[in-house]
N, C-alpha and C positions, 0 to 999 in steps of 0.2 A: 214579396216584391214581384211585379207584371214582369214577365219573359224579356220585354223589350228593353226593360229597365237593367237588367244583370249586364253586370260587367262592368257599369259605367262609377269612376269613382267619386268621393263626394259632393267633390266641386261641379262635374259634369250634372248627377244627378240632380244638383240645386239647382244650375241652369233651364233642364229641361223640365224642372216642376213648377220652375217661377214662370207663372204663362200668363198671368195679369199683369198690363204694366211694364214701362219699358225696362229694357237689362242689355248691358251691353258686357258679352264674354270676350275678356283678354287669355290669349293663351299662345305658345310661341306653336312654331311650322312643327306639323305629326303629332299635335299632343290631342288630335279628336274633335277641333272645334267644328267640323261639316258634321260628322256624327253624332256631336251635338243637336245640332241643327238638323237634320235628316226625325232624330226621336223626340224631340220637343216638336216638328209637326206632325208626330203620329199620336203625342200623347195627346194633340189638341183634337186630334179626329175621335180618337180614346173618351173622350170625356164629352164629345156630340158636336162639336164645332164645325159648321158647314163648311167645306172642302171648299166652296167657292168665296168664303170670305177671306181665306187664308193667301195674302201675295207672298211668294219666297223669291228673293233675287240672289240669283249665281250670277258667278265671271266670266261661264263658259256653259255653253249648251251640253257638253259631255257631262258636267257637274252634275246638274238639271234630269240628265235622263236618269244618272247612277242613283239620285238619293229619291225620284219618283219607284225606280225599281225598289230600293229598299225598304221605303216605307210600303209598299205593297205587300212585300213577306211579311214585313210587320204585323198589316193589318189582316192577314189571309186572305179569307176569299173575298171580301167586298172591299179588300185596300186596294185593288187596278183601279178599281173601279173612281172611288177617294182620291187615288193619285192622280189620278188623268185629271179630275174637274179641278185640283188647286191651280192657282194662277203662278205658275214654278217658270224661269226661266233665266235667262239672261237681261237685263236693263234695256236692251236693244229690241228684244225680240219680243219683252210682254208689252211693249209701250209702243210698238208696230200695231199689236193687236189694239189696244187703243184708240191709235189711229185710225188703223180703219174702219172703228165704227164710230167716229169721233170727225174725219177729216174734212166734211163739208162746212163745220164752223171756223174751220183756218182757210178756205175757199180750193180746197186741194180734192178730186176725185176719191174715194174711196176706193179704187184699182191703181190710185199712186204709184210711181214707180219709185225704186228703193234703190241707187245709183252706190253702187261699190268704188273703191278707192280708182281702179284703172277708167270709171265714166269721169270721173268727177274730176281727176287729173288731163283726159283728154279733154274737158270743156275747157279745163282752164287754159291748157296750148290754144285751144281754136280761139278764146277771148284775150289773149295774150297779141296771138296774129292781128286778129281784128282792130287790134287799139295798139299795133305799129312801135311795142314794145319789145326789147332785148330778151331773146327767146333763154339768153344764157345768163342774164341776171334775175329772170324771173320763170325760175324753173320750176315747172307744175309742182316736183314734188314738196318743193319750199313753201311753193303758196299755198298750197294743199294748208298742210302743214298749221302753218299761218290761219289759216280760215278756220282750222278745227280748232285750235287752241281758243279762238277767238269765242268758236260755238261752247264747249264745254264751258267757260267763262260765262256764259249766256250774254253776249255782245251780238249785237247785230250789226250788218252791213252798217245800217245807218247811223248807230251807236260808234261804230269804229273810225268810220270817217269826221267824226266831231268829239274822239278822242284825242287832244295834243299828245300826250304820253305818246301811244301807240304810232301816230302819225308821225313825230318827231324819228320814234326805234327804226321804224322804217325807213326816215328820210338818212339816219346815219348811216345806214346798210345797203344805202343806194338803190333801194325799190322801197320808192317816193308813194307807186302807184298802186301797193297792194289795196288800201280799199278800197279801189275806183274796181282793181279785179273783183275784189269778193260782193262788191255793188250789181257789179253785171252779171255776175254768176250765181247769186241770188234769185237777181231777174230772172234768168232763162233758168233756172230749176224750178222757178214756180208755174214760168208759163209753158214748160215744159210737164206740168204734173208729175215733176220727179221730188222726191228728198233723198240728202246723202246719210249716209250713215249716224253723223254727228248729229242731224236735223232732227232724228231720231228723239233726240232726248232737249233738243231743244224747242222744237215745236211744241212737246207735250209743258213743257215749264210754261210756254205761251198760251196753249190751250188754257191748263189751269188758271192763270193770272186772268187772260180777257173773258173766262166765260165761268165764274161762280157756278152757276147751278150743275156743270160738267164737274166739277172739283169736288161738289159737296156726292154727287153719285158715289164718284170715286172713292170719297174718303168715308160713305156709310157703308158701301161694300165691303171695303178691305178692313174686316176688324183688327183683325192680327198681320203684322210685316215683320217679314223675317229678312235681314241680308246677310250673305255670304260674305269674308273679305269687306267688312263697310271701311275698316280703314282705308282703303285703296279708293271710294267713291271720290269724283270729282266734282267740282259744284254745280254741273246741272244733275249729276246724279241726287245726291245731296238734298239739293233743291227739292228734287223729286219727292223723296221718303219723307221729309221733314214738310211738306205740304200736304200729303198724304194722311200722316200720322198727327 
């Protein structure tokens, strides 16, 4: 048995050898399933699989650095090398990269700005003021809030305000006006060449949908998808993988 392989017991072994073909590994919290995942993509480098067809998604950028360093012992001297070119990261941070070589067919710069949670809550106060609304019933971090859930859903501004459901939960909770908010703060993030975080993963579900031949790239590149934690994906994550694959 190859070095890398020792130590891992049946069920893991089976996981990392089954490399055609989807497989989805159940396994509770500390029983090895990232180190699964870390040697099922060394063994795909193992067997000549180009480092850049391979997308892994983590949860967390800290994940992303630890199982690039592993597989590089793995691989010895030419695994840095191997690790570095896969497309290993967090959902947020591979589909930034994406974007920016991707951003001119959603009409956004390609030096786009990437708005964290304290820009995107101060827009919301300044279009709160602007529209002469209840600063204390429509509190940024509420609508914040509100507008992500709405993004990871993949709902738009425009989608939302000609939702009855949505509009009705609102009008019970007494902010009538959230998506007249998430309308204008839409606006001014595009005319602004920013996206927020959540944009992140919904912009590319949009990319995908209105531009086929971006999609079809996408999905000849990436032969093999690997996710970290995919029970935890939400549905534009989801979206993503399963458009992809």
């Amino acid at each position: 048995m190859n070095s890398h392989l020792q130590g891992l017991n049946p069920a893991q072994l089976a996981a990392v050898q089954a490399t055609e073909g989807p497989n989805m590994v159940i396994a509770g919290a500390g029983s090895g399933k990232t180190k699964v995942l870390t040697v099922r993509i060394a063994q795909l480098l193992l067997n000549g699989v180009d480092p850049f067809s391979i997308l892994a998604l983590t949860f967390t950028n800290k994940a992303a650095k630890e199982m690039k360093e592993r597989i590089g012992r793995i691989m010895g001297e030419q695994g840095n090398t191997d690790a570095r070119s896969l497309w290993m990261g967090t959902f947020h941070s591979v589909f930034a990269k994406i974007l920016r070589v991707e951003a001119d067919k959603l009409g956004y710069p390609k030096d786009f700005t990437i708005y964290d949670s304290d820009d995107s809550r101060s827009l919301i106060r300044t279009i709160v003021k602007e529209l002469n609304l209840d600063d204390k019933l429509y509190k940024a971090a509420q609508v914040h809030g509100r507008i992500s859930i709405a993004k990871n859903n993949l709902i738009s501004a425009a989608e939302y305000v000609q939702n009855a459901e949505l509009m009705a939960a609102d009008a019970a909770a007494n902010r009538g006006q959230i998506g007249l908010i998430y309308q204008h703060y839409a606006a001014r993030c595009y005319r602004a060449g920013a996206m927020d975080f959540d944009d992140l993963l919904f912009n590319t579900n949009v990319l995908f949908r209105d531009h086929p031949p971006v999609m079809l790239k996408y999905q000849q590149r990436f032969r093999y998808i690997l996710v970290d934690e995919y029970q935890d994906t939400n549905l534009a994550q989801y979206n993503i993988v399963r458009t992809l694959a």
